[in-house]
Every structure is written in C-alpha cells, then in structure tokens.
N, C-alpha and C positions, 0 to 999 in steps of 0.2 A: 650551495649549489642550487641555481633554478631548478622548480618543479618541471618534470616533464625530462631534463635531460636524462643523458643518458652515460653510467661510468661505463670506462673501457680498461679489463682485464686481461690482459693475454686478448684472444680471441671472441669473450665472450661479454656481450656489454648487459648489463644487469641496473634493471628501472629502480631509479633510489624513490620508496613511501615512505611518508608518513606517516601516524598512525590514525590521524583524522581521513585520510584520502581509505582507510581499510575497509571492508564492509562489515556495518553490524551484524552478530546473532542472534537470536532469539528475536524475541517482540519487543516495539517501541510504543512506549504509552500514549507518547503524543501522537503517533499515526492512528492507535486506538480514538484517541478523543477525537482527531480531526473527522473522522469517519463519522463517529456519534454525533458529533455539531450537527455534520451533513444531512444526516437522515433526521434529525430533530426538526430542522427546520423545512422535512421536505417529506410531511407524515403519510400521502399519497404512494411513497418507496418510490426507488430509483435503481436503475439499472447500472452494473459495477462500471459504465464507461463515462456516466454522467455523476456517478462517485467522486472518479478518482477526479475529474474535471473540475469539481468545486471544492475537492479539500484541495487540489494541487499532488499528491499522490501517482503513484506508476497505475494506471490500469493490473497491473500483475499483482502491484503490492495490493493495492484494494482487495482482490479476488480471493487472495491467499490470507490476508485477513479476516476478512470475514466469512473464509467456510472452515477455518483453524481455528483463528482465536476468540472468534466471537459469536460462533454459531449458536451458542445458548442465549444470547441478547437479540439477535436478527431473526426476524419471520423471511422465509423465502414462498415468495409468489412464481407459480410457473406457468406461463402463458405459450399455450400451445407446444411446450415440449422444448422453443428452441430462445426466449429469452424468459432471463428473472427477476423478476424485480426484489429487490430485499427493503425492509422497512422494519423499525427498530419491535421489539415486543411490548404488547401493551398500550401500543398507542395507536388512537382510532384514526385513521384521514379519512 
C-alpha cells in the first residue's frame, strides 16, 4: 500500500505508518553536533533562527536544544531583553 493512503473499515479510515515516518524521543546526537558545527565555526554566537538556518534544523528544534540539552556547553548573550545570541563556552570571538 502507497504511503499517504488511506484504509477503509467499516466507517472509519485509519492512516497506515511506518515506523521511520514516527517521531523520535528523547535527543538526537547528530542534531547535537550539527548545532556544535554551527556555532564552532561562528565564534561571534548566533541567534536560534540563524542556527537552525545553517545546520538545516526546525527553528523550534534548535531552541529546545539548546536551553534542554545543551545549556551547560552554550554561553547565552542577551541583548536588550528581547533577542539572544548563544555561542559555545570557552570560546573567545
């Protein structure tokens, strides 16, 4: 059965998934590194929309990354109260 169709039961039609089409839990390592790439090579810090833009990442997943899983590795900068820049720890731009 094509992806996307739809069975029909009695009355009620039920989306056949996959289990690659399901969404992950927990943390992904490599959403991890792609972030670390990002800010490695951008020691000045970047704001989470210019993040998720150069790893390729959600705007939302970046966000939630890094005030979760990685807020012991990231310095957050806050400029005027209404954006932040985050930039890795330890490292000078």
């Amino acid at each position: 059965m094509e992806r996307g169709k739809f069975l029909e039961r009695g009355k009620i039609y039920i989306r056949q998934m996959s289990n690659k089409n399901m969404p992950k839990r927990g943390f992904d390592y490599e959403k991890i590194r792609k972030i670390k790439k990002v800010l490695a090579e951008n020691l000045q810090g970047l704001w989470v929309r210019e993040i998720a833009r150069k790893s390729g990442l959600d705007k939302s997943t970046v966000s939630i990354y890094l005030s979760k899983y990685m807020k012991n590795e990231v310095e957050v900068i806050s400029i005027s109260g209404l954006v932040k820049i985050y930039k890795l720890r330890g490292k000078n731009g």
